[in-house]
C-alpha positions in Angstrom: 145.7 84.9 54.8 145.3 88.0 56.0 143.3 88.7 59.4 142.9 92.1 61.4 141.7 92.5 64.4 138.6 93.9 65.1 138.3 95.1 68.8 135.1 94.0 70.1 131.7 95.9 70.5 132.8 96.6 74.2 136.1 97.9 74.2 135.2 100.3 71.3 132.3 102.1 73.5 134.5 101.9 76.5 137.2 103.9 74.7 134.7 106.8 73.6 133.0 107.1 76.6 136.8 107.8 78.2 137.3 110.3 74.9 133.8 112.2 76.0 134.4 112.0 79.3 137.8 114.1 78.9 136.2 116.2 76.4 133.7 117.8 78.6 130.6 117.1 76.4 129.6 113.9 79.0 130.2 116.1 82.3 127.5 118.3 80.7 124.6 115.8 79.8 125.8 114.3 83.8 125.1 117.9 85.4 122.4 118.6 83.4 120.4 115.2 84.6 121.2 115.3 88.0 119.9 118.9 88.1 116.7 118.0 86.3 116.2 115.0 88.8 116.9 117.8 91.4 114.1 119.7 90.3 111.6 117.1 89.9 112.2 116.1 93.8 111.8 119.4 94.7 108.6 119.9 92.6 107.5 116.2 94.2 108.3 117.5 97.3 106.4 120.6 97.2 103.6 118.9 95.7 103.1 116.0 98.4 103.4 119.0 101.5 100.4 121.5 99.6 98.5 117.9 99.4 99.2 117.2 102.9 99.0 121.0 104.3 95.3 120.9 102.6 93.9 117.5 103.8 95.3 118.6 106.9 93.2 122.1 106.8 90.3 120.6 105.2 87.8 120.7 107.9 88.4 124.9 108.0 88.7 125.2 104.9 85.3 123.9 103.5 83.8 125.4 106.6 82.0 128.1 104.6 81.8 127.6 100.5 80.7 131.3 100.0 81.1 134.6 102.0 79.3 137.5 101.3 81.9 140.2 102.1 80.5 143.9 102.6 80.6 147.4 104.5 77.2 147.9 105.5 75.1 144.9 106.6 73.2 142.6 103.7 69.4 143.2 103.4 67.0 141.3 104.9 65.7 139.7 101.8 69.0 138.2 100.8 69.5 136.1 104.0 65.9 135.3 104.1 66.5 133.9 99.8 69.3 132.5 101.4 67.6 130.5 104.3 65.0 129.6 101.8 67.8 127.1 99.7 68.7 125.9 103.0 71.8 127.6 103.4 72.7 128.3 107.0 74.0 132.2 107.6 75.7 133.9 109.9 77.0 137.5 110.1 80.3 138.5 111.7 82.2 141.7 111.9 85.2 142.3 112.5 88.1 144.8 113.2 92.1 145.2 114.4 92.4 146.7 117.7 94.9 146.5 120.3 95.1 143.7 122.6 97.2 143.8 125.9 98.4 141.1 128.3 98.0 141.5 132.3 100.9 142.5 134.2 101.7 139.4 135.4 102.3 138.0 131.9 104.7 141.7 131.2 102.0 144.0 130.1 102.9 144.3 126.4 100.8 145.6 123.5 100.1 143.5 120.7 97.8 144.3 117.6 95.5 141.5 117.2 92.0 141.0 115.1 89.0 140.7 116.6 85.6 138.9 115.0 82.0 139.2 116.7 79.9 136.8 115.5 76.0 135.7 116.5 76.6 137.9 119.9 80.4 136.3 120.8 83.5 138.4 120.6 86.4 136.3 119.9 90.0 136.3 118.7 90.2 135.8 114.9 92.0 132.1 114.0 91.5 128.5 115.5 92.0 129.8 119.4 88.6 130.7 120.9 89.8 133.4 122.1 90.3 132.6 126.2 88.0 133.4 129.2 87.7 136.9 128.4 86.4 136.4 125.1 83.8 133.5 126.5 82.9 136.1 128.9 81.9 138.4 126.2 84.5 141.1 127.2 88.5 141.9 127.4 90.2 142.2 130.9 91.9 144.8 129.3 91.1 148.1 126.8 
């Protein structure tokens, strides 16, 4: 009787993973799934800091759901249509001037915006804009 003998399941794959391997083919598909699990950290990444960055800001950023933007100042009848829906208004205009720190903090020049807004001049962003600005005025032209 005349038996052969098979190699088993598990040598046989073994031996052409070692034969891919040395070709090259196997280093490809390897590089070319650790760079697409790269990219979908980085995307998950990126994702979950916008998410966070936005519940973060939320509160400023649903603080007005429409602004009116112009030149000249809107007519009467469209803040009183406006008022009328039971939408609260409030104009504001603003401009970039030059700000300038006292002495004691070095004098320097810096340009900054500036937003008046129901009779308050203050700096434009989340700061209130210091004691000059709650006094109504700059220390400084």
């Amino acid at each position: 009787m005349n038996t052969l003998h098979r190699p088993s399941i598990w040598a046989l794959s073994w031996r052409s993973l070692w034969r891919d391997l040395r070709a090259g083919d196997l280093r490809l598909l390897i590089v070319a799934v650790a760079l697409a699990v790269a990219a979908l950290t980085a995307v998950g990444f990126f994702a979950d800091r916008i998410k966070g960055g936005l519940q973060r800001d939320a509160r400023q950023l649903l603080g007005g759901d429409a602004v009116v933007s112009s030149d000249n100042p809107p007519a009467a009848a469209f803040q009183q249509k406006a008022r009328a829906l039971g939408l609260s208004t409030a104009e504001t205009v603003g401009f970039p001037t030059m700000g300038r720190a006292t002495d004691a903090q070095g004098g320097a020049s810096k340009l900054v915006a500036l937003r008046r807004r129901a009779g308050r001049l203050s700096a434009a962003g989340p700061a209130d804009g210091g004691p000059a600005a709650r006094r109504g005025g700059a220390d400084h032209a």
